[in-house]
py3Dmol code that shows the C-alpha trace and the ligand (Angstrom):
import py3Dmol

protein = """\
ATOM      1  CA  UNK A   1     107.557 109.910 123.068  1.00  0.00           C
ATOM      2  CA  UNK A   2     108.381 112.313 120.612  1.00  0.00           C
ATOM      3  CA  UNK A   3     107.549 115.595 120.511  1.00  0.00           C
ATOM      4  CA  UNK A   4     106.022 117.073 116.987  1.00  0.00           C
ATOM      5  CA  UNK A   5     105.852 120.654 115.705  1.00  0.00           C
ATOM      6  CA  UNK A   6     102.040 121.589 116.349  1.00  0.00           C
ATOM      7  CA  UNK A   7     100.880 121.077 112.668  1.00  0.00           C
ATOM      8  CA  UNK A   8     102.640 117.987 112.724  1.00  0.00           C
ATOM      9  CA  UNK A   9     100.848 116.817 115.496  1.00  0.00           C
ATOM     10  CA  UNK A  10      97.328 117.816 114.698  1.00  0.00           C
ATOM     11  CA  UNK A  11      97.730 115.895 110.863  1.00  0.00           C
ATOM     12  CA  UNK A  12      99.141 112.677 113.838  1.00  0.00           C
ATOM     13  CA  UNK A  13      96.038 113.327 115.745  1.00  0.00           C
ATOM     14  CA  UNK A  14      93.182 114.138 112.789  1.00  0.00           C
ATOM     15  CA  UNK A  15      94.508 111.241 110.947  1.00  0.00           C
ATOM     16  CA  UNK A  16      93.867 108.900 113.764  1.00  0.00           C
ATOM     17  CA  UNK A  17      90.281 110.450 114.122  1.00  0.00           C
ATOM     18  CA  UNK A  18      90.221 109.209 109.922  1.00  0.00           C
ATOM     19  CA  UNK A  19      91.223 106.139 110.851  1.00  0.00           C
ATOM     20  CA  UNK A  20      88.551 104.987 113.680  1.00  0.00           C
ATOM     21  CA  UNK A  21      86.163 105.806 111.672  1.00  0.00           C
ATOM     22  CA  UNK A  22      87.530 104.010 108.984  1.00  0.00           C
ATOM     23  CA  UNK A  23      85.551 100.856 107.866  1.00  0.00           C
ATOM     24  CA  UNK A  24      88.260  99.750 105.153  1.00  0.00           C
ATOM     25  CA  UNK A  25      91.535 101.476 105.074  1.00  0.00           C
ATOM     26  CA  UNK A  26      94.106 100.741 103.004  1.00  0.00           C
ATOM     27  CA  UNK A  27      97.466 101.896 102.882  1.00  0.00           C
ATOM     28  CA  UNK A  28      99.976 102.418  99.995  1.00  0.00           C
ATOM     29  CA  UNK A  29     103.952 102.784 100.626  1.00  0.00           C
ATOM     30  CA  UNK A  30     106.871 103.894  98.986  1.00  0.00           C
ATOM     31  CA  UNK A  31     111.197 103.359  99.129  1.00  0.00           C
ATOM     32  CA  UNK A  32     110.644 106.310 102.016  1.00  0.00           C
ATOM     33  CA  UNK A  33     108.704 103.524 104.278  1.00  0.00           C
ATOM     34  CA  UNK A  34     111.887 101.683 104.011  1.00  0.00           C
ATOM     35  CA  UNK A  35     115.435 103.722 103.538  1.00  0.00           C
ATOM     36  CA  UNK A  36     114.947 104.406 107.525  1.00  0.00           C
ATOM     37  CA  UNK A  37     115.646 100.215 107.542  1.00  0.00           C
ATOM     38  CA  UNK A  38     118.786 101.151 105.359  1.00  0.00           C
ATOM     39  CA  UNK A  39     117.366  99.981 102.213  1.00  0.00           C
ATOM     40  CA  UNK A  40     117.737 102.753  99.725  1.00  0.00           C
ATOM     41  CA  UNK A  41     115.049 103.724  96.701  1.00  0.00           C
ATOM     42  CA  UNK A  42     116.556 102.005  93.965  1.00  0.00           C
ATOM     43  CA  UNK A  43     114.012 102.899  91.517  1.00  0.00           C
ATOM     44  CA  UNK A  44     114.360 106.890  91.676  1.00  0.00           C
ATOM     45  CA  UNK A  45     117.568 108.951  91.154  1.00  0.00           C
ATOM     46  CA  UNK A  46     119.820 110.758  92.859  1.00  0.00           C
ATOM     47  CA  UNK A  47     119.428 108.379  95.770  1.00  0.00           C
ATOM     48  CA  UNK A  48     121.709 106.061  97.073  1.00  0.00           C
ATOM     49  CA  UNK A  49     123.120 103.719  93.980  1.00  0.00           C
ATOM     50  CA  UNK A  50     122.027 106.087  91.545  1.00  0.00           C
ATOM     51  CA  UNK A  51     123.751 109.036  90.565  1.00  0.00           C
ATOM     52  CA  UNK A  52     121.434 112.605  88.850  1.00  0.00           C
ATOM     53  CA  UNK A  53     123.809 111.857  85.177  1.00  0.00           C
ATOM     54  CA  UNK A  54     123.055 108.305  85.034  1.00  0.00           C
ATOM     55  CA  UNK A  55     120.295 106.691  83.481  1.00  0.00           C
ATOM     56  CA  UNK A  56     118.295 103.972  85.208  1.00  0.00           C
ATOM     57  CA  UNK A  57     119.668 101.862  82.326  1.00  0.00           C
ATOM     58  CA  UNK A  58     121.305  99.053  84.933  1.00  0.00           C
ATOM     59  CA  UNK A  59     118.019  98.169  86.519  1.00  0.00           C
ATOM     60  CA  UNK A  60     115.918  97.592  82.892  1.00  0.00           C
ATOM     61  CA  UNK A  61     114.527  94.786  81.257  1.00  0.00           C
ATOM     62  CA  UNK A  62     117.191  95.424  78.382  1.00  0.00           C
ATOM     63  CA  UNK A  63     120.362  95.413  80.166  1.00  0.00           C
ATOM     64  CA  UNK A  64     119.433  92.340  82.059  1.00  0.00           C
ATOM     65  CA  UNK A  65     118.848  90.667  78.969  1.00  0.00           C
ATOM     66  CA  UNK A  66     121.972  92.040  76.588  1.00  0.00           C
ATOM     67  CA  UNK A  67     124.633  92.004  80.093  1.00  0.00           C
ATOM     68  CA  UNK A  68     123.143  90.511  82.748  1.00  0.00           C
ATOM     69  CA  UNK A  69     126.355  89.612  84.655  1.00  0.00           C
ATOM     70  CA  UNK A  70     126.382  94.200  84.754  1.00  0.00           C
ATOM     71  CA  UNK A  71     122.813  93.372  86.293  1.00  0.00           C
ATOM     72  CA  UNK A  72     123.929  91.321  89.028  1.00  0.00           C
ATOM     73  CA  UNK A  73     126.697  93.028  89.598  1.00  0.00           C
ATOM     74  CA  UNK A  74     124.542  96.517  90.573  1.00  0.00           C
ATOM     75  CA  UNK A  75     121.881  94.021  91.877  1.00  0.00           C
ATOM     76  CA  UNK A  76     124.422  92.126  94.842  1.00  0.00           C
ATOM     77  CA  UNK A  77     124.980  95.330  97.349  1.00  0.00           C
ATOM     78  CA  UNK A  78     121.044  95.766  96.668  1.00  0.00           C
ATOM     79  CA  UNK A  79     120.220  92.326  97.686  1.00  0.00           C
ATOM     80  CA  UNK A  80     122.712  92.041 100.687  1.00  0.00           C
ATOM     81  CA  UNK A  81     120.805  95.213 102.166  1.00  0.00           C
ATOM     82  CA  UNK A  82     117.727  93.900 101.420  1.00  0.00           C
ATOM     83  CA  UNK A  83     118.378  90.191 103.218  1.00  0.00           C
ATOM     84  CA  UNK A  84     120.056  91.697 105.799  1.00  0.00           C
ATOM     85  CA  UNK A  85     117.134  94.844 106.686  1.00  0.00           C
ATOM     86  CA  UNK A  86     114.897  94.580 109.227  1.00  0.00           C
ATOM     87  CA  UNK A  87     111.176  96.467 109.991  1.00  0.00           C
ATOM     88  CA  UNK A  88     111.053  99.900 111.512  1.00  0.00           C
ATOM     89  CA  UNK A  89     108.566 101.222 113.852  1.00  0.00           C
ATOM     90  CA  UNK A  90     107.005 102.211 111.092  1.00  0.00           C
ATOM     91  CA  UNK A  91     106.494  98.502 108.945  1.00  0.00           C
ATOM     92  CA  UNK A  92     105.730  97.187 112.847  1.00  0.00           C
ATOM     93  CA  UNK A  93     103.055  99.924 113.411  1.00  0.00           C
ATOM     94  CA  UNK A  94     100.972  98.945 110.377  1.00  0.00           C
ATOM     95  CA  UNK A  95     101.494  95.734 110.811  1.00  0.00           C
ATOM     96  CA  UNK A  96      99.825  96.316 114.688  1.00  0.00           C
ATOM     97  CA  UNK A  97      97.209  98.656 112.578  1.00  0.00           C
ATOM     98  CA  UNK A  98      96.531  95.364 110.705  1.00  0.00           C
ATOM     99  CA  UNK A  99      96.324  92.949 113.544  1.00  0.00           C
ATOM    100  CA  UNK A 100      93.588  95.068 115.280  1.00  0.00           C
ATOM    101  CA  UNK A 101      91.212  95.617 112.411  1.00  0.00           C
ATOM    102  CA  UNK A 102      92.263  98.986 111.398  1.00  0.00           C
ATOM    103  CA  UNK A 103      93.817  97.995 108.097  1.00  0.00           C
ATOM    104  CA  UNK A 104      92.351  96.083 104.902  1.00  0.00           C
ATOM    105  CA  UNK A 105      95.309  95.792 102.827  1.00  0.00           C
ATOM    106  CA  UNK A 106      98.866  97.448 102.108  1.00  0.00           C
ATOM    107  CA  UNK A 107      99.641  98.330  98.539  1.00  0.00           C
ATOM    108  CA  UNK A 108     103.710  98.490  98.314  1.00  0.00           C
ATOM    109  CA  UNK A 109     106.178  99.727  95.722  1.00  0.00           C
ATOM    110  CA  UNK A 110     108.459  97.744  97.895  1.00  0.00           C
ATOM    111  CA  UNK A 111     110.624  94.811  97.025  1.00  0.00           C
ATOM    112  CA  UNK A 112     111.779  94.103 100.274  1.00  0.00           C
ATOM    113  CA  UNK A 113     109.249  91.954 102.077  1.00  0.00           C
ATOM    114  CA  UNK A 114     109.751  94.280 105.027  1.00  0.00           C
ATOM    115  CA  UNK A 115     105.790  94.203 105.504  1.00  0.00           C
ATOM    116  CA  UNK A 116     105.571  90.726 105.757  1.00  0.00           C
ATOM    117  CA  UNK A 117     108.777  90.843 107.928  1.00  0.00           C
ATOM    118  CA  UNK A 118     106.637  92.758 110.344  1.00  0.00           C
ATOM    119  CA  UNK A 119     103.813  90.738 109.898  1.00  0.00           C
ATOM    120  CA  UNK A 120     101.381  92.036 108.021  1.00  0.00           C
ATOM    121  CA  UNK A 121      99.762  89.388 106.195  1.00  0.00           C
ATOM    122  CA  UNK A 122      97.674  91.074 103.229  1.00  0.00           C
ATOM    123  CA  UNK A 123     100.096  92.409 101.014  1.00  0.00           C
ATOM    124  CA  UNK A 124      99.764  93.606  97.522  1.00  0.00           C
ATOM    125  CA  UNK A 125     103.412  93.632  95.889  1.00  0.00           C
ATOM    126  CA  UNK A 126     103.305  96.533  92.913  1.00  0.00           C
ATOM    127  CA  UNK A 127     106.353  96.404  91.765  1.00  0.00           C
ATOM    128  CA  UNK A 128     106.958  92.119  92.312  1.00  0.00           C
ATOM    129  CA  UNK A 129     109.625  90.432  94.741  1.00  0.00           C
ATOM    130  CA  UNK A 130     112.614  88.921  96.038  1.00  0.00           C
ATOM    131  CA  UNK A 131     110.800  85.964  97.354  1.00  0.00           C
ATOM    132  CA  UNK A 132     111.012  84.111  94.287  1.00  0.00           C
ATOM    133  CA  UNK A 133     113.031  83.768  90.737  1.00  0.00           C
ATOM    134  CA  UNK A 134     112.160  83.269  87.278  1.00  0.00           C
ATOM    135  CA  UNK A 135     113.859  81.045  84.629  1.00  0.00           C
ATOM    136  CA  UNK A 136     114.492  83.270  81.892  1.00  0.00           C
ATOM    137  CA  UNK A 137     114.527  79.924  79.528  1.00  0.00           C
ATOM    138  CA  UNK A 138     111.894  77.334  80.823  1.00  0.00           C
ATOM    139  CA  UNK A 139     110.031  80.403  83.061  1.00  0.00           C
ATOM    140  CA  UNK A 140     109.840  77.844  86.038  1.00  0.00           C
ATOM    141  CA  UNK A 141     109.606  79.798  89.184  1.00  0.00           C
ATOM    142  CA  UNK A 142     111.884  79.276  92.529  1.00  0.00           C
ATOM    143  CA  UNK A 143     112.090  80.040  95.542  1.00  0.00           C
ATOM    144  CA  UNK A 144     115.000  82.673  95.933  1.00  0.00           C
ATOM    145  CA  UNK A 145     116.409  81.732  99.339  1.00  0.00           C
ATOM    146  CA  UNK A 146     118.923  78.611  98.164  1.00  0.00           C
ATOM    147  CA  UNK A 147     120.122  80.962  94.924  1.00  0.00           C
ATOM    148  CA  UNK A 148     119.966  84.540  96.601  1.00  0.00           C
ATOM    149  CA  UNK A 149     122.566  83.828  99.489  1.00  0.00           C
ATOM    150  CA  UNK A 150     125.395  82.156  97.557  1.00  0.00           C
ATOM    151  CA  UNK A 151     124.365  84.576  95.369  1.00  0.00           C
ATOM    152  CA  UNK A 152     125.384  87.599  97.582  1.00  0.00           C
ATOM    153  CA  UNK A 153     128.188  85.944  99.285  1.00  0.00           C
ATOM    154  CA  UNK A 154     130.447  84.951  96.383  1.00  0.00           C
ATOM    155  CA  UNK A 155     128.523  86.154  93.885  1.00  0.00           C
ATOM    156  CA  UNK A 156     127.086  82.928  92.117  1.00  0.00           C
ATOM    157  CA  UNK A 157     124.826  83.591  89.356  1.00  0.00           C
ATOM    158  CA  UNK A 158     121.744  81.835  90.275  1.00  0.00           C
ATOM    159  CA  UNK A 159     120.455  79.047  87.300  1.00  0.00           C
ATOM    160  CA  UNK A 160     117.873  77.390  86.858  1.00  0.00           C
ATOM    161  CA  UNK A 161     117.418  73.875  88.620  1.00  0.00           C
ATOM    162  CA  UNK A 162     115.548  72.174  85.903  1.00  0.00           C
ATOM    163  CA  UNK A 163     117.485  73.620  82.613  1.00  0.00           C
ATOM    164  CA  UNK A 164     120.696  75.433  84.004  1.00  0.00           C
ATOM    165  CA  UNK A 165     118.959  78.834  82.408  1.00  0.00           C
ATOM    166  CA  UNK A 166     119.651  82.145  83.624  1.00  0.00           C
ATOM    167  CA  UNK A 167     117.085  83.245  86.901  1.00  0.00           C
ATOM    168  CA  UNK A 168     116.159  86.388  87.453  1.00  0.00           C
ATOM    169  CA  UNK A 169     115.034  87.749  90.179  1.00  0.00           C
ATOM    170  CA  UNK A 170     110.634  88.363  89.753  1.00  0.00           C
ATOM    171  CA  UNK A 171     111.072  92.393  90.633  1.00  0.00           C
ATOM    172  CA  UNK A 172     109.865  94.566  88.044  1.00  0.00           C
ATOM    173  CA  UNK A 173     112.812  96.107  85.986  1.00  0.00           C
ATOM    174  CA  UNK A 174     112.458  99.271  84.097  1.00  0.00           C
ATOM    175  CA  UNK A 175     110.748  98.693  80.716  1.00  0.00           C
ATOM    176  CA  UNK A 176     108.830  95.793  82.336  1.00  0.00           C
ATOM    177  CA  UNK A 177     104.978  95.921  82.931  1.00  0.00           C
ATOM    178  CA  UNK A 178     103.460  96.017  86.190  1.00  0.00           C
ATOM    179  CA  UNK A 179     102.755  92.112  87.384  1.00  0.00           C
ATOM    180  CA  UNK A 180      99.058  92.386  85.952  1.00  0.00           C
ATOM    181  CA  UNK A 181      97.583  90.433  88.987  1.00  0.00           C
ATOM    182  CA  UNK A 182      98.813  92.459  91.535  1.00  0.00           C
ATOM    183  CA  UNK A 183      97.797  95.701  89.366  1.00  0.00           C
ATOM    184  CA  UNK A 184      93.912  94.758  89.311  1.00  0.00           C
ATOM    185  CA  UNK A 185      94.280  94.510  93.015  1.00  0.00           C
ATOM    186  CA  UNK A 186      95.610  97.244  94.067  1.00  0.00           C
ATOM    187  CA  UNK A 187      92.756  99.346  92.002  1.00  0.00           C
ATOM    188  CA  UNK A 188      89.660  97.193  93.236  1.00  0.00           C
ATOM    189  CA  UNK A 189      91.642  98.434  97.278  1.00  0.00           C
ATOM    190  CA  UNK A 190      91.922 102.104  95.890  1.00  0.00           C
ATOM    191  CA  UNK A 191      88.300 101.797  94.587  1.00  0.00           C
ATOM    192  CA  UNK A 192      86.548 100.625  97.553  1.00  0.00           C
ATOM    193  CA  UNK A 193      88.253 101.985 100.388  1.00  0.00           C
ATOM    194  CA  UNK A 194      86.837 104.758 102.510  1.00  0.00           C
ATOM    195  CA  UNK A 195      90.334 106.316 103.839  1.00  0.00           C
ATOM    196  CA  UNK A 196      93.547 105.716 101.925  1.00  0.00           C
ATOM    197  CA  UNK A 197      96.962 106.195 103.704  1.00  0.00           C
ATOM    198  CA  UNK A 198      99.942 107.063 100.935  1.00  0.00           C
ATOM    199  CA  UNK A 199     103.314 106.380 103.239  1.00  0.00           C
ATOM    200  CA  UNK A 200     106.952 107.014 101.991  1.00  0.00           C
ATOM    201  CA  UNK A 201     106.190 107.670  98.583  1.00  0.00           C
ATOM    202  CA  UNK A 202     106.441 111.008  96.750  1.00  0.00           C
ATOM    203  CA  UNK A 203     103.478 110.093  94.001  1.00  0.00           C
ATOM    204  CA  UNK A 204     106.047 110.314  91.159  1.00  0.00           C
ATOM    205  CA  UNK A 205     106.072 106.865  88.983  1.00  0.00           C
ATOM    206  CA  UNK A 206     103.189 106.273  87.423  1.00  0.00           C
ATOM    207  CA  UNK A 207     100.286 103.756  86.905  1.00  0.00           C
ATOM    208  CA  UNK A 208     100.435 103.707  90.403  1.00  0.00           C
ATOM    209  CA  UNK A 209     100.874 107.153  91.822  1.00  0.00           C
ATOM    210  CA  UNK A 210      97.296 107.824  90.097  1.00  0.00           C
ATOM    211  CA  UNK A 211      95.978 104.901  92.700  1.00  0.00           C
ATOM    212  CA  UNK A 212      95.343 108.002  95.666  1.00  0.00           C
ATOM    213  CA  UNK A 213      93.093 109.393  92.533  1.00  0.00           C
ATOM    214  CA  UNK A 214      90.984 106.225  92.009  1.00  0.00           C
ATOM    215  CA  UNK A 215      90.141 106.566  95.840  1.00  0.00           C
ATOM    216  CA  UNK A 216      89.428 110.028  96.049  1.00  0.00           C
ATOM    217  CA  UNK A 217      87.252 110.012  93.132  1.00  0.00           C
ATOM    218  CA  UNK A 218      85.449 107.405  94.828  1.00  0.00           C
ATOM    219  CA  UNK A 219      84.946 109.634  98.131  1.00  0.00           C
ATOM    220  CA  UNK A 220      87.440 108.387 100.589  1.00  0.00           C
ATOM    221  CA  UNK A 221      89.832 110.254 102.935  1.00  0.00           C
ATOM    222  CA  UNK A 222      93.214 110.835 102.065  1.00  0.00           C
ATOM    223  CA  UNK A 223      96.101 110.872 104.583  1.00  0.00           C
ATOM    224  CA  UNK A 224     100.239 111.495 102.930  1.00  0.00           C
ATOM    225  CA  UNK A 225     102.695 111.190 105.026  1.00  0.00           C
ATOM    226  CA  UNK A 226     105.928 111.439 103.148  1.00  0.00           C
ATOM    227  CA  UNK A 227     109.434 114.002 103.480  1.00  0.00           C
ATOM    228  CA  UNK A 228     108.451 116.033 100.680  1.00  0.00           C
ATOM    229  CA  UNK A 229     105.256 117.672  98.879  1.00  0.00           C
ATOM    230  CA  UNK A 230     103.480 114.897  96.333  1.00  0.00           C
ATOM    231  CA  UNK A 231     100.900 116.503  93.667  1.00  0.00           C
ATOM    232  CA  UNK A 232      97.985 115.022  95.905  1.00  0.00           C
ATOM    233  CA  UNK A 233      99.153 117.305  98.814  1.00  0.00           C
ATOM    234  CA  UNK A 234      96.807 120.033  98.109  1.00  0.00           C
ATOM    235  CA  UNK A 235      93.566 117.660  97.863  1.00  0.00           C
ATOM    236  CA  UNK A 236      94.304 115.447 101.065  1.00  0.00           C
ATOM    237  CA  UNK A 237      92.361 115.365 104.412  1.00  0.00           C
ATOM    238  CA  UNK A 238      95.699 115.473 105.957  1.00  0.00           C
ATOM    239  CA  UNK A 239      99.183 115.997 104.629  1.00  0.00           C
ATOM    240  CA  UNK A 240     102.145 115.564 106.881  1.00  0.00           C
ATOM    241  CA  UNK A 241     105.600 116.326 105.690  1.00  0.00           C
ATOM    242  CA  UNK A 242     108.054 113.903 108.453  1.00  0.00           C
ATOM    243  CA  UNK A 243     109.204 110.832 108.874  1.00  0.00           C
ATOM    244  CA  UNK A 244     106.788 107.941 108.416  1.00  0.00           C
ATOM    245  CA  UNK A 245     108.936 105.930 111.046  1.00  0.00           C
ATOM    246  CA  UNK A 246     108.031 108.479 113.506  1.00  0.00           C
ATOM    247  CA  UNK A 247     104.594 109.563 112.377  1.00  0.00           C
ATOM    248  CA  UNK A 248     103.214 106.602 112.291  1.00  0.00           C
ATOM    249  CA  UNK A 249     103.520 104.947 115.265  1.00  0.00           C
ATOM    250  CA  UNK A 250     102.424 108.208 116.868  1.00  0.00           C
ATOM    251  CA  UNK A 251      99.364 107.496 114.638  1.00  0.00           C
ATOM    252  CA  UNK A 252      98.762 103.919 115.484  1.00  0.00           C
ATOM    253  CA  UNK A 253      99.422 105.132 119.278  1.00  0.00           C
ATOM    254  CA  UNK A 254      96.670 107.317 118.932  1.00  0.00           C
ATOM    255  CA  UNK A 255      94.078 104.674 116.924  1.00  0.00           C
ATOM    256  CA  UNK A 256      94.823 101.942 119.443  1.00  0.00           C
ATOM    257  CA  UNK A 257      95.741 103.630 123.148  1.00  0.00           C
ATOM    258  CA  UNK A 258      94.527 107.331 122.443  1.00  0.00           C
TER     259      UNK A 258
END
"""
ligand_1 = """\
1
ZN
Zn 114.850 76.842 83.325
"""
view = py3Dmol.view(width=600, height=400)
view.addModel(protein, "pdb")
view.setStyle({"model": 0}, {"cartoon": {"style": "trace"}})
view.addModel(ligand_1, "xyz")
view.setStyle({"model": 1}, {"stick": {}})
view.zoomTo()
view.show()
């Protein structure tokens, strides 16, 4: 059991007070959920494949469409991480959270699958997913899993079974609109939950760092657990600057043993 400075602790142990009396909590993670699985934040810079003088012009909508072969290329250490990563304590804890009625949904920035991997089964994907692949010719969709590993292993580019188009991969690329489904979901959870749990993420890309807003303008509890300060710090229940793959098992520990 770890031991926590003494603010650290009291957030662990007034968040699991927030989250027995919960009746619908839902939770929304970030890249910081995952990079203690070894999956880095490939959306924000100055982290991992990104470097502070270099745009985030690889991962957009335009250079997969003008070079895409300078896509894939960035893209193949990415996807060999993200195939090869497994849950934390932290993914495992929620996904215990979920099994026992403490959690309605998880709202993820994620493309990794890591919560299902843990198996939490109601998942709203924000920013789309590796699971499948999109025919940028016919728009059939795939199933990743036959294209993805050739894919990382000699670097095939994966086409399209039906009209040998180019697939891409159905994450959401910069310049590319949120997947408009998953969108109106994660709002309707923000709107009607009574305690709202922001893991791993530091609030900074918008539409949906504003989702915390939607929920407290709505009245519910707000718990951030994250390694640095977000805007939303100062109007949160609880605010807990550590790890979320140590804080929140101490959490569930407390909601389900304490
Ligand atoms: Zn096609």
């Amino acid at each position: 059991m770890k031991l926590f400075p003494a603010p650290v602790q009291a957030g662990i142990e007034f968040s699991a007070e927030l989250f027995r009396k919960a009746r619908r909590a839902v939770i929304l993670t970030g890249a910081g959920i995952s990079t203690p699985s070894g999956i880095p934040d490939f959306r924000s810079e100055g982290s991992g494949l990104w470097s502070r003088d270099e745009p985030l012009e690889v991962a957009s909508l335009r250079t997969f469409r003008a070079h895409p072969e300078k896509f894939y290329e960035w893209f193949r250490p990415l996807a060999s991480q993200i195939f090869e990563a497994i849950p934390n304590a932290a993914h495992r804890a929620l996904a215990e959270l979920e099994k026992a009625g403490h959690i309605h949904s998880i709202l993820t920035q994620n493309i990794d699958m890591l919560h299902q991997k843990a198996g939490t089964m109601r998942v709203v994907e924000l920013h789309g997913t590796l699971r499948t692949l999109s025919c940028t010719q016919c728009f059939q969709q795939v199933d990743s899993a036959p294209y993805l590993k050739p894919f990382v292993e000699h670097g095939t580019l994966p086409c399209c079974p039906h009209c040998g188009g180019l697939l891409k991969p159905d994450v959401i690329l910069f310049g590319e609109q949120l997947p408009q489904r998953a969108w109106f979901e994660a709002q309707r959870e923000s709107r009607t939950c009574d305690l709202m749990l922001v893991a791993g993420s530091s609030l900074e890309v918008m539409p949906v760092a504003g989702l915390p807003m939607q929920a407290l303008d709505r009245g519910a509890h707000l718990v951030i657990i994250n390694n640095s300060a977000t805007y939303l710090n100062v109007r949160a229940d609880a605010a807990i600057q550590d790890n979320v793959s140590d804080v929140i098992p101490a959490i569930a520990e407390q909601v389900l043993y304490g």
